[in-house]
FIROTI-299719 format. One record per residue (C-alpha): residue number from 0; x, y, z. Coordinates in Angstrom, 1 decimal. Example, Ala and Ser with C-alpha at 12.3 -4.5 7.8 and 13.67 -1.06 7.14 Angstrom:
2
0,12.3,-4.5,7.8
1,13.7,-1.1,7.1
***
This chain:
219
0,23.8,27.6,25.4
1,23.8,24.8,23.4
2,20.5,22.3,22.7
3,20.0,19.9,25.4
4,17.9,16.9,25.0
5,14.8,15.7,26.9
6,12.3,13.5,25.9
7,10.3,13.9,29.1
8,7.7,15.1,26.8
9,7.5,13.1,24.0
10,7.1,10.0,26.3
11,4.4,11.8,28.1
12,2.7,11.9,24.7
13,3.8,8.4,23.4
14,0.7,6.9,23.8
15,-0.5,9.1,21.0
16,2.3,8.1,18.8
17,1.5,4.3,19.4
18,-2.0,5.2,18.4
19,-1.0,7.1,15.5
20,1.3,4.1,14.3
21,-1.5,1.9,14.6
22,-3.6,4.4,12.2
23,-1.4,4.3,9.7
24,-0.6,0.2,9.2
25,-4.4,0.2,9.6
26,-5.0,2.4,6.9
27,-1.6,1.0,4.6
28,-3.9,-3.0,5.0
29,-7.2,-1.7,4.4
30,-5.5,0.2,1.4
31,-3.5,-2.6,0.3
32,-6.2,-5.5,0.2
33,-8.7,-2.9,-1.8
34,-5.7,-2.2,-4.0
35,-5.1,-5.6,-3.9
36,-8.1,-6.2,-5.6
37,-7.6,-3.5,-8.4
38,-4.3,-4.8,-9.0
39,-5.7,-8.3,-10.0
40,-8.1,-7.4,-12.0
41,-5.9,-4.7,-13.8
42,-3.2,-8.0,-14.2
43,-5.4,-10.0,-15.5
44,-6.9,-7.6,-17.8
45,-3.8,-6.4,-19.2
46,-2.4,-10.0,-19.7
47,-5.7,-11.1,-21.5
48,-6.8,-11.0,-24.9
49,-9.1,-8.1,-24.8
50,-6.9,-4.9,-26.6
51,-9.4,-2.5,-25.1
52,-9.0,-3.8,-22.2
53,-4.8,-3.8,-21.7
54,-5.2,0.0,-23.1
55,-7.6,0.8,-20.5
56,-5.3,-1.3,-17.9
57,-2.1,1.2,-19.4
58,-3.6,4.0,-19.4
59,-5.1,3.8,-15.5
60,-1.4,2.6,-14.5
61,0.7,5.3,-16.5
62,-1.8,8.2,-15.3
63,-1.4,6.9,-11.4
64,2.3,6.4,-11.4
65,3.1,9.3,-12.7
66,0.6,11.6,-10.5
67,2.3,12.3,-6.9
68,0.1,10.5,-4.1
69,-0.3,14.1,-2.5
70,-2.0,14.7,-5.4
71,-4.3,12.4,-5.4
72,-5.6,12.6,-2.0
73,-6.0,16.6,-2.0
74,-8.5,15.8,-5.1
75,-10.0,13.5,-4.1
76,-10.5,14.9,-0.5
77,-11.1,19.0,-1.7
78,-11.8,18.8,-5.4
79,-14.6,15.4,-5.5
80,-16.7,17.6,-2.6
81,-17.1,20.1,-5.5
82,-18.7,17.6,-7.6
83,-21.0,16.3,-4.8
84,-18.7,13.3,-4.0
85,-18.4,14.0,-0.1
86,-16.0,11.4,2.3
87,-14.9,11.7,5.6
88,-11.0,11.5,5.9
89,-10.4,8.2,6.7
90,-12.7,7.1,3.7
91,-10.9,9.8,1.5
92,-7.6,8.7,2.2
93,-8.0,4.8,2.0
94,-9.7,5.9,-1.6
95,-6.9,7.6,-2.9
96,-4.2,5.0,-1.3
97,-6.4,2.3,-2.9
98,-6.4,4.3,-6.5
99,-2.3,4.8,-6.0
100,-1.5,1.3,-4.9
101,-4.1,-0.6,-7.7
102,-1.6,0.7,-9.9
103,1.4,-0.3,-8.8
104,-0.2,-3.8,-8.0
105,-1.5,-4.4,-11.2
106,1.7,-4.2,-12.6
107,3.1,-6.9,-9.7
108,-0.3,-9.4,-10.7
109,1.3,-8.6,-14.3
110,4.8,-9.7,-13.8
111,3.2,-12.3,-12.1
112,0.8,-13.8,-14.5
113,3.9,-13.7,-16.8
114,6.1,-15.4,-14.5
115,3.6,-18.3,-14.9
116,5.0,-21.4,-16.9
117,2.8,-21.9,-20.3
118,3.3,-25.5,-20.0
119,1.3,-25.3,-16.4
120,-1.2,-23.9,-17.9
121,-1.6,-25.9,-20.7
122,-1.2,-29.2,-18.5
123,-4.3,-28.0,-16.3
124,-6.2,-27.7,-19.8
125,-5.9,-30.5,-20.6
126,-7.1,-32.2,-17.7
127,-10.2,-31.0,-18.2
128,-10.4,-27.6,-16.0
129,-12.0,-24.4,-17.5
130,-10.0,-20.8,-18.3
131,-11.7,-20.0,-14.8
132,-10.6,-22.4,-12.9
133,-7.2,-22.5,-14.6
134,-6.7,-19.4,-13.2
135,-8.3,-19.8,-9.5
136,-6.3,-23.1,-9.0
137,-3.7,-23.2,-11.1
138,-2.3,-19.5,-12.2
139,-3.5,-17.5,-9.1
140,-1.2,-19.4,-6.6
141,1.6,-19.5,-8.8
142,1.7,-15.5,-9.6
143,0.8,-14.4,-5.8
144,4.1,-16.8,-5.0
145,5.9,-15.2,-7.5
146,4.7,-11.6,-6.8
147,5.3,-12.0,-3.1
148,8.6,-10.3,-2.6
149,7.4,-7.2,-4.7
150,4.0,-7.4,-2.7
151,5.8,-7.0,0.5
152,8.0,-3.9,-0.8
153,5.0,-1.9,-1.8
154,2.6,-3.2,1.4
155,6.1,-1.4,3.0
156,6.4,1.5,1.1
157,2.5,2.2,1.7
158,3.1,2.1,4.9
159,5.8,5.1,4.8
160,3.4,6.5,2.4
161,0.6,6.8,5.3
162,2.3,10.0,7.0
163,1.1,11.8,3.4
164,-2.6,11.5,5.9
165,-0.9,14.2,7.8
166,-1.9,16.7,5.2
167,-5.8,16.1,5.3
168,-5.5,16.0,9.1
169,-5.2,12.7,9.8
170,-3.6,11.4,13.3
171,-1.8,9.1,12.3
172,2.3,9.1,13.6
173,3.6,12.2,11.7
174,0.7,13.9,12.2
175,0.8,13.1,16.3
176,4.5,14.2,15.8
177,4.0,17.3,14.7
178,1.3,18.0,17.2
179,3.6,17.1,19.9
180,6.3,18.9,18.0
181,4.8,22.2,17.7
182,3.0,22.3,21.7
183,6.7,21.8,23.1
184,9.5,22.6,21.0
185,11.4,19.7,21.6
186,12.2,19.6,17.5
187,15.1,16.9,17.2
188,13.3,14.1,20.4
189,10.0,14.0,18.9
190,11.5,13.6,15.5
191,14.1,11.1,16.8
192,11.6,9.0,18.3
193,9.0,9.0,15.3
194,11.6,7.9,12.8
195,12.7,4.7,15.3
196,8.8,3.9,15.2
197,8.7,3.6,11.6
198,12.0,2.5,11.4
199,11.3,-0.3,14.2
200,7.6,-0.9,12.3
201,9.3,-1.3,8.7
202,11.8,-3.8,9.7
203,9.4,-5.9,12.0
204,7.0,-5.9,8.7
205,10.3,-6.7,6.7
206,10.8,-9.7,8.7
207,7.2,-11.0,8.4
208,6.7,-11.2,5.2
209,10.3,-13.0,4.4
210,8.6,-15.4,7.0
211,5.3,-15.6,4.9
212,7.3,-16.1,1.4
213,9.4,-18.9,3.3
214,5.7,-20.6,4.6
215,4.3,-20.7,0.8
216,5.0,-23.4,-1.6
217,7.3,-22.8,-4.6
218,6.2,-23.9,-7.6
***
């Protein structure tokens, strides 16, 4: 007899995959505005004047990007314990998705510093304003304009990335999957129906942000 579908089951258990979906954007923002926060700092360093400083920037980014995200969230989940660094596995994973998408961000914040037109810059010199406000009133607006589009591809892609939490034991939507998955057998609905969730989620969070780039000034 051939396979005949029936998704009694995995809509008996969808409430767990709604609350698995809304684990993992949860964990993709809080990772993304910590990253966020790495990323600037990293842009800013590395576009500075400091050598030290863009070497330390390079260094941090070529190690991260070239590591696999499992990777990082197996050490820093089973290896830091060793050294007496304990987290729980939310904590564990939001640190390693912050560590993975600091890199990629600081390269966006760099691309976007250098997006910045000198003359801008030199204009609000020489009205007076100071290198730090030049670059809270001035620069910062302009890059995060500029840097939006990329901003929104990796704020996607963390997203996707999320599902990794699956391997530390984290209930978020693949992880509810293969729960569901493995109790009933019913190997091609639940799978079905957890890709049209992140499908659905990616393209709804597509649509967003082309709505937020349209809502902020160009420059």
């Amino acid at each position: 007899m051939g396979y005949t579908l029936n998704f009694s089951v995995v809509w008996a258990s969808f409430d767990k995959l709604l609350w698995g979906l809304a684990l993992g954007i949860g964990l993709a923002i809080a990772s993304v505005a910590l990253g966020a926060v790495i990323g600037l700092v990293c842009g800013f360093a590395s576009a500075g004047p400091s050598p030290l400083a863009r070497r330390l920037v390079a260094g941090y980014v070529a190690i991260i990007r070239n590591m696999p995200i499992l990777v990082i969230v197996l050490i820093i989940y089973f290896a830091l314990p060793q050294a007496g660094i304990r987290l729980d596995k939310v904590p564990s994973f939001i640190a390693a998705l912050t560590v993975y998408s600091g890199a990629y961000l600081a390269e966006v914040f760099r691309a976007g510093l250098i997006s910045v037109p000198k003359g801008v810059v030199e204009a609000a010199r020489a009205i007076g304003l100071t290198r730090l406000q030049t670059n809270a009133y001035v620069v910062a607006p302009i890059m995060i304009r500029n840097a939006l589009p990329a901003l929104g591809s990796t704020f996607i892609s963390l997203f996707k990335d999320t599902s990794i939490a699956a391997a530390i034991s984290l209930p978020e939507l693949t992880y509810q999957a293969r729960k569901i998955n493995v109790e009933s057998f019913r190997i091609v609905e639940t799978w079905t129906v957890a890709s049209a969730l992140y499908i659905a989620t990616c393209l709804l969070m597509a649509a967003a942000l082309r709505g937020l780039e349209r809502r902020f000034p160009k420059f």
